[in-house]
C-alpha positions as CSV (number, residue, x, y, z in Angstrom):
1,X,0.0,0.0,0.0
2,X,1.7,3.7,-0.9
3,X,2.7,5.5,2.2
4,X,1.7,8.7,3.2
5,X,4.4,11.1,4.0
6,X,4.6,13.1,7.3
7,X,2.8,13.0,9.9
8,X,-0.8,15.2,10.5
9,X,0.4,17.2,12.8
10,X,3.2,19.0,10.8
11,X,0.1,20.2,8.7
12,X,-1.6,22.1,11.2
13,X,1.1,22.1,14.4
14,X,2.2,26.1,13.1
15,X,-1.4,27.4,12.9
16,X,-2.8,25.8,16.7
17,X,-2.0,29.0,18.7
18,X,-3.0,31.8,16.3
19,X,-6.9,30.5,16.3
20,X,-7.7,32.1,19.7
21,X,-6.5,35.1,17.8
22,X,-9.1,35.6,15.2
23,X,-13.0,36.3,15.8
24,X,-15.6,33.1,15.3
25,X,-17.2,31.9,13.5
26,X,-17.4,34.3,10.9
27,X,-16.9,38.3,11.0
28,X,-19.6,40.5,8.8
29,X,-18.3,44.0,10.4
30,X,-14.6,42.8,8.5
31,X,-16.5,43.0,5.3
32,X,-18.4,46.1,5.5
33,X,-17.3,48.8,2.8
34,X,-14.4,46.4,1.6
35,X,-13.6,46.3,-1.6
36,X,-13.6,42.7,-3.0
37,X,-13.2,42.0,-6.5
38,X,-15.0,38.5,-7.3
39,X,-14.5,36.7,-10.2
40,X,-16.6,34.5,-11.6
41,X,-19.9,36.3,-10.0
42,X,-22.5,35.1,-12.7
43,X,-21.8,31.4,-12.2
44,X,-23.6,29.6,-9.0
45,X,-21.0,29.6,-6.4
46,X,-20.1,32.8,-7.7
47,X,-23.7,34.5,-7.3
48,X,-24.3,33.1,-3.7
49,X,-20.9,34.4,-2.4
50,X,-21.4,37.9,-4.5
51,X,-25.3,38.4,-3.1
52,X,-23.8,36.9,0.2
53,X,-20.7,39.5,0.3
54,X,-23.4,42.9,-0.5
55,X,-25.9,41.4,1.9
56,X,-22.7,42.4,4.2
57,X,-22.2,45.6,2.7
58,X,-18.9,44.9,0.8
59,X,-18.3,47.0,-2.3
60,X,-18.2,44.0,-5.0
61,X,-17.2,44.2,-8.2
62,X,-17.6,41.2,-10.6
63,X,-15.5,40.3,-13.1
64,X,-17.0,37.2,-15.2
65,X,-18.3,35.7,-18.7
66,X,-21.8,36.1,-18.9
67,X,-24.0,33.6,-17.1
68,X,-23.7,30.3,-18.8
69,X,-27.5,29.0,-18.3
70,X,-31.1,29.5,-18.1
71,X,-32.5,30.6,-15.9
72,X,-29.4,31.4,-13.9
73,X,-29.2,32.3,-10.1
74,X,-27.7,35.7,-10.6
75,X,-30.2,36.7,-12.8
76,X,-33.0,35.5,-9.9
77,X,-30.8,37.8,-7.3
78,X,-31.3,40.7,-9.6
79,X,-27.2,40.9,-9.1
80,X,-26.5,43.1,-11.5
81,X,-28.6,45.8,-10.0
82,X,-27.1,45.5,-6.6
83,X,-23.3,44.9,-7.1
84,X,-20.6,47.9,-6.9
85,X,-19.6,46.7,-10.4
86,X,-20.4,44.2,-12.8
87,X,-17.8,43.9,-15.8
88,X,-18.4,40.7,-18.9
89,X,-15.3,39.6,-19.7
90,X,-12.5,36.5,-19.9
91,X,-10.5,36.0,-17.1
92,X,-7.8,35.2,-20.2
93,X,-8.6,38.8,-21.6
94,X,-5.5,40.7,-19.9
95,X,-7.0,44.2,-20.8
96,X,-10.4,43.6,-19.5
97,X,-8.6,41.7,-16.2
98,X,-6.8,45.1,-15.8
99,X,-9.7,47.0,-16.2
100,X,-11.4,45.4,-13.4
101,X,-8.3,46.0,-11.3
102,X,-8.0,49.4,-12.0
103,X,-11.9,49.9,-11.6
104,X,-11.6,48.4,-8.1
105,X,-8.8,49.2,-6.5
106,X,-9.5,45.7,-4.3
107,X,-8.4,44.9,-1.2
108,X,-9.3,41.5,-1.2
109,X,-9.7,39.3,-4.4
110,X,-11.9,35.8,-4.5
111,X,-11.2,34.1,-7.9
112,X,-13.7,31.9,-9.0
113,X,-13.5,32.2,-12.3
114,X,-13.3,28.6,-14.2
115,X,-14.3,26.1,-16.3
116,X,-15.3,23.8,-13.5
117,X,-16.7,20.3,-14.9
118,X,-15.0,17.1,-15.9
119,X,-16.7,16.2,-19.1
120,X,-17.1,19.6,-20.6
121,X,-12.8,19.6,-19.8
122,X,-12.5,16.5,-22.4
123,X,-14.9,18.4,-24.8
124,X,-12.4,21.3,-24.8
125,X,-9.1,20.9,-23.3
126,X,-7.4,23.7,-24.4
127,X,-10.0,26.0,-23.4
128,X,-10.1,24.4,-20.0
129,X,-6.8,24.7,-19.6
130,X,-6.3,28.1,-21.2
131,X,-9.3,29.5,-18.9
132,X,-8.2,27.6,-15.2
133,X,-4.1,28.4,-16.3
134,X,-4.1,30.9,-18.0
135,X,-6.7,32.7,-16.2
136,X,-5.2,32.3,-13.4
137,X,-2.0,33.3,-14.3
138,X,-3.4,36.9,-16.2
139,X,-5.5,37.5,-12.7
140,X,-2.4,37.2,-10.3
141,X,0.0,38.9,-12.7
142,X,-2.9,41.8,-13.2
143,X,-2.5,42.2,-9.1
144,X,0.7,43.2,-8.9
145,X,-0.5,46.6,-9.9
146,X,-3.1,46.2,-7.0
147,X,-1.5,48.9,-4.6
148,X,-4.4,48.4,-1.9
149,X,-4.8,45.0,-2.1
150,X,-4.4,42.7,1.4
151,X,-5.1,39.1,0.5
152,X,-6.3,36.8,-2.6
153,X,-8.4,33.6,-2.4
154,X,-7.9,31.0,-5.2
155,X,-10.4,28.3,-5.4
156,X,-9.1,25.3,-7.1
157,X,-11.1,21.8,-6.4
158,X,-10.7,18.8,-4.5
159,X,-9.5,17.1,-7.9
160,X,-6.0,18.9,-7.6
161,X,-4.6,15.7,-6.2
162,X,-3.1,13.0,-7.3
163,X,-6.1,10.8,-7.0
164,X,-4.6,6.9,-6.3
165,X,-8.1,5.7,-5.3
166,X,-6.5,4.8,-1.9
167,X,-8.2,4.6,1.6
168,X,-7.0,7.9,3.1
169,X,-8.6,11.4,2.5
170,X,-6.4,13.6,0.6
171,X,-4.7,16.5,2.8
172,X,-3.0,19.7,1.8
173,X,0.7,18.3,1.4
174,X,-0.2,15.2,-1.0
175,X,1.2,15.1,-4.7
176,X,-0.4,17.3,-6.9
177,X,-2.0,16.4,-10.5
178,X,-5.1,15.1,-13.0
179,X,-6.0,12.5,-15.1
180,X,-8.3,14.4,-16.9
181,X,-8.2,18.0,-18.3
182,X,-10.1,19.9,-15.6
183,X,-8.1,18.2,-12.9
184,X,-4.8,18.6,-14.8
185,X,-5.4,22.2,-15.2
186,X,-6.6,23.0,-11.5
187,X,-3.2,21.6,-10.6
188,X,-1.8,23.3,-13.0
189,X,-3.6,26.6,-11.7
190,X,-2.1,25.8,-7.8
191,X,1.6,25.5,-9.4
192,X,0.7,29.1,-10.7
193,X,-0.6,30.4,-7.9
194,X,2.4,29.1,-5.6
195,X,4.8,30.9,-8.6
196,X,3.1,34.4,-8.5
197,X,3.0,34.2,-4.4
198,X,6.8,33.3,-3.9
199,X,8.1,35.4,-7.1
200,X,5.9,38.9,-6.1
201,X,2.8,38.9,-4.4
202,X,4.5,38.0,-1.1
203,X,7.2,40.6,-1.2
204,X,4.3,42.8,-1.6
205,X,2.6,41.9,1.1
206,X,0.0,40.1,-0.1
207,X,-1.1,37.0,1.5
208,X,-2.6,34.4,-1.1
209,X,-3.9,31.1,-0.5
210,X,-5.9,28.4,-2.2
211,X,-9.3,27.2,-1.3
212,X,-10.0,23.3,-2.8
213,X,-13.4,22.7,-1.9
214,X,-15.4,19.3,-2.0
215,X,-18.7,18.8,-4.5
216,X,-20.9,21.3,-3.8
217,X,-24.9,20.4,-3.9
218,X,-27.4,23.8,-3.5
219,X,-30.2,25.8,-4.7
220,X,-29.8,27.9,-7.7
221,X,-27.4,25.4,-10.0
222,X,-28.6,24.8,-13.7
223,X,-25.1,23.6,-15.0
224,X,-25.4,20.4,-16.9
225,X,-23.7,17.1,-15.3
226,X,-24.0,18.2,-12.2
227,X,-25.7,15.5,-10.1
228,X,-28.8,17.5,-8.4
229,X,-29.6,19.7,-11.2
230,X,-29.9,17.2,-13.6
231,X,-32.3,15.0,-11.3
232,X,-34.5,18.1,-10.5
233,X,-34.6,18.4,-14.6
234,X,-35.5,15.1,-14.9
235,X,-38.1,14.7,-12.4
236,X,-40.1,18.2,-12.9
237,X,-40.2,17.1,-17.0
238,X,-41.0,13.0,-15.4
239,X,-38.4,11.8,-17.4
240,X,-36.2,8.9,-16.2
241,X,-32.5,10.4,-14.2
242,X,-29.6,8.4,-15.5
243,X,-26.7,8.0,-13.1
244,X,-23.9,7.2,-15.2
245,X,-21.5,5.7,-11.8
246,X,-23.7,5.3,-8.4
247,X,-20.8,4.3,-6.7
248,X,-18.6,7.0,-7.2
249,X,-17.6,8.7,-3.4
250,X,-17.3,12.2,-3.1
251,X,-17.5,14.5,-0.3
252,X,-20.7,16.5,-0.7
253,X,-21.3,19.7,0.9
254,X,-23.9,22.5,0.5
255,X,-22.8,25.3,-1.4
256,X,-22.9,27.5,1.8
257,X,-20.1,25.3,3.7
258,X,-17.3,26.5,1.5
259,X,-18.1,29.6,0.8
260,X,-18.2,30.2,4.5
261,X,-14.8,28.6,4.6
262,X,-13.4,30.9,1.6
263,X,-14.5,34.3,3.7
264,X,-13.1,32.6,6.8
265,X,-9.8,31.7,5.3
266,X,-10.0,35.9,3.6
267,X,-10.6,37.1,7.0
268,X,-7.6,35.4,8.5
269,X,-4.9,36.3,6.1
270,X,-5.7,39.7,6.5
271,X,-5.1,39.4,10.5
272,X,-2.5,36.9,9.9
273,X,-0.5,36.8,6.5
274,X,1.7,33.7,7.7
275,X,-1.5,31.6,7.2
276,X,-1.3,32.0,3.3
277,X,-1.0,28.3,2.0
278,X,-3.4,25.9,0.8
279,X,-6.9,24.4,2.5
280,X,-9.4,22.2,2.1
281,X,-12.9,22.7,2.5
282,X,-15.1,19.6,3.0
283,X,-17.3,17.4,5.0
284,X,-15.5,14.9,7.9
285,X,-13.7,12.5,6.0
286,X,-16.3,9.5,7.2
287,X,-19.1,11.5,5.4
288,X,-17.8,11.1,2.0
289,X,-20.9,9.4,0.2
290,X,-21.6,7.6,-3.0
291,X,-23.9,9.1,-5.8
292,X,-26.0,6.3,-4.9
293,X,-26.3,7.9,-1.3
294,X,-27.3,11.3,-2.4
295,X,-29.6,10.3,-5.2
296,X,-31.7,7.9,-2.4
297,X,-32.1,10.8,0.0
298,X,-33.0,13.4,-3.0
299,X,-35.8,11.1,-3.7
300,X,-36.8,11.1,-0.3
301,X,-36.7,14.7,-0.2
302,X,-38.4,14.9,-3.1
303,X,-41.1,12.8,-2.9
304,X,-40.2,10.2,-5.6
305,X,-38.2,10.1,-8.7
306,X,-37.3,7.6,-11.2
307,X,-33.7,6.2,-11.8
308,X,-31.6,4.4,-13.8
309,X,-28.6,3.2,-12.9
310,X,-24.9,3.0,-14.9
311,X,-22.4,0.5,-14.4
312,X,-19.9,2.6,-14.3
313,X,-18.9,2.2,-17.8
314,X,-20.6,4.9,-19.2
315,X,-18.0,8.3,-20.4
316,X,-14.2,8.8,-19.8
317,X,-12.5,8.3,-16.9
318,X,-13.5,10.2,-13.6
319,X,-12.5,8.9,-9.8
320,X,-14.1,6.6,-8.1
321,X,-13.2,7.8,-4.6
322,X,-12.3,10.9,-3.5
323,X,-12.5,12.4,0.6
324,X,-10.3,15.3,1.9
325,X,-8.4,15.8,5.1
326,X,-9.9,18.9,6.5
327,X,-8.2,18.9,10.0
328,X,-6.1,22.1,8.6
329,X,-9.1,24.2,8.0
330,X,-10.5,23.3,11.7
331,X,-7.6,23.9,13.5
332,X,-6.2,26.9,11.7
333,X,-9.3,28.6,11.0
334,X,-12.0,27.2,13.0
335,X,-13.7,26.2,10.0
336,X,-16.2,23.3,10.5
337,X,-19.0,21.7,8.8
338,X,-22.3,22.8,10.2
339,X,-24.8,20.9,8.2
340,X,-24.8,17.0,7.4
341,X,-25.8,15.2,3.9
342,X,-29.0,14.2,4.8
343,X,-29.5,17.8,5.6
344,X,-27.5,19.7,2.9
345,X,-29.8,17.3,-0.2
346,X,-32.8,18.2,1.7
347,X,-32.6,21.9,1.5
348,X,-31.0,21.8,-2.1
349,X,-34.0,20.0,-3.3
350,X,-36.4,22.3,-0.8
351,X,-35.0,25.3,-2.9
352,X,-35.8,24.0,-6.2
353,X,-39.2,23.1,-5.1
354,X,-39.5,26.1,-3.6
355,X,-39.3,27.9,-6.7
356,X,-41.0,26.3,-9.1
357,X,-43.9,26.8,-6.4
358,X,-43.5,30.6,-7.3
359,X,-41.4,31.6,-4.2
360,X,-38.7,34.2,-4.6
361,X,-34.7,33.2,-5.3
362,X,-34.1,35.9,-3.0
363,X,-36.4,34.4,-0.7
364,X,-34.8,31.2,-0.5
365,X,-31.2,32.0,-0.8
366,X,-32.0,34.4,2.1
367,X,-33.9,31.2,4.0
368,X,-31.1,29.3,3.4
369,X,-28.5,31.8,4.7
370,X,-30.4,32.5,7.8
371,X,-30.6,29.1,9.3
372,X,-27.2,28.2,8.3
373,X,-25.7,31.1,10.1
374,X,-27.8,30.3,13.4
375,X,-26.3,26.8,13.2
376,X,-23.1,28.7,12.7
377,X,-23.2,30.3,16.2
């Protein structure tokens, strides 16, 4: 069996006595008037953190391609209308990149911005790698004319490892890389990242990290292959779900968990720059669950719901099991799951319910928001 190499504790040993340090669970007065720059915005993490960021009074400013379905969530949340600025453009583009930097001025920068699905990555590899490298790359080099800015998040994915189907979760120190385009590339984006930091940004002062999140499940997705929105599809037309490989294990997470984790992490650099480095941002490593798992409790949920079910043959190659070692995110940031599977498909599937019963997106979102931040207390 391949060994893992150092021990847990080096991971999170240098982080244990700064947590007492930094306010809990999560600080809205740290956001008011700050200027984030947010890219990405129109997609559906993107949305919920930009409506989630002005709910706190930040001064956001989007930078993204235009949103990619219909209906789309930042439509619903009447975005446009709210944000500080809203800019179309490719994250590739390096004038419209420095246009959004010079527009505003950030002090904190979330990138989101990506092409962020396996199959569509073997559709178009270059333009998944040009768009998650590349993008990357124009972003941080863009920042070095940032004179106010503080700290920059990067979200990569969980699929930045080396993924040796083995029995351990996958933690922050563990090889790198992809067998497939979008995983290659989000790799590729972290080697990037860790270039920009060491060569420029961190002479600056500028403490950047990376956030690698788990699958996210939520209201307000409309992406194709994406588990839950393609079984809500499915069962509002009554059409049959296929599930191409039930037994694939993944650690599931509403959409909330990381983005809480993402501010979290933003709030810390800028109190403590030495945390800069990478983190993980999932469910406890014994609550990775198979597609199986999470398509039996969204029937339940929803009240029915035919399936077929794959072999597992079915498409290129994707990974069969995947869980990540989130010990650094709890002890260094104080960053834990609040809400369970059973409890994270029930109000994903709530939410699209919701809608189509003619309640608001703004509604829901804000429903949402409200009981996950009293279970955040």
């Amino acid at each position: 069996m391949d060994q893992r190499p150092g021990p847990l504790e080096d991971l999170v040993k240098p982080a244990d006595a700064q947590i007492s340090t930094l306010p809990a669970p999560l600080d809205p007065h740290f956001w008011q008037g700050r200027r984030v720059l947010l890219t990405g915005h129109t997609g559906f993490k993107g949305s919920w953190l930009a409506w989630w960021l002005q709910r706190m009074g930040a001064q956001v400013h989007g930078l993204a391609l235009a949103p990619a379905t219909e209906p789309a969530l930042f439509n619903l949340l009447h975005l446009e209308r709210d944000l500080a600025g809203h800019q179309i453009g490719d994250v590739t583009d390096k004038a419209a990149v420095s246009r959004a930097v010079r527009e505003c001025n950030p002090e904190v920068v979330l990138h989101l911005a990506a092409q962020a699905l396996v199959r569509p990555g073997y559709e178009d590899p270059l333009g998944t790698f040009a768009t998650n490298v590349m993008g990357t790359a124009t972003l941080l080099d863009a920042l070095r004319q940032a004179p106010s800015l503080r700290v920059a998040v990067v979200v990569t994915t969980d699929k930045v490892y080396r993924n040796r189907e083995w029995a351990f979760p996958y933690r922050e120190t563990d090889e790198l890389g992809g067998h497939d385009p979008y995983s290659a590339s989000k790799a590729a984006s972290e080697l990037v990242l860790d270039c920009w930091r060491s060569s420029w940004l961190d002479r600056q002062g500028v403490a950047v990290a990376s956030a690698r999140a788990g699958n996210v499940i939520g209201g307000g997705d409309w992406s194709r292959e994406r588990l839950l929105p393609d079984a809500v599809r499915a069962w509002q037309a009554g059409r049959v779900l296929e599930v191409r490989r039930p037994s694939a294990t993944r650690p599931w997470q509403h959409v909330l968990e990381p983005l809480c984790g993402y501010l979290r992490l933003a709030e810390a650099l800028w109190l403590m720059p030495q945390l800069a480095g990478a983190y993980n941002f999932g469910p406890p490593t014994q609550e990775a669950a198979t597609v199986r798992s999470v398509i039996e409790q969204a029937q339940q949920a929803w009240g029915g719901g035919k399936v077929l079910w794959g072999d597992g043959s079915e498409g290129p190659h994707e990974a069969g099991w995947l869980a990540l070692e989130v010990a650094k995110a709890r002890e260094a940031l104080g960053v834990q799951p609040r809400w369970g599977l059973e409890q994270a498909v029930e109000r994903t599937l709530q939410w699209y319910r919701g809608l189509a019963e003619g309640a608001s997106a703004q509604a829901l979102c804000e429903a949402d928001l409200q009981a996950f931040m009293r279970d955040l207390a």
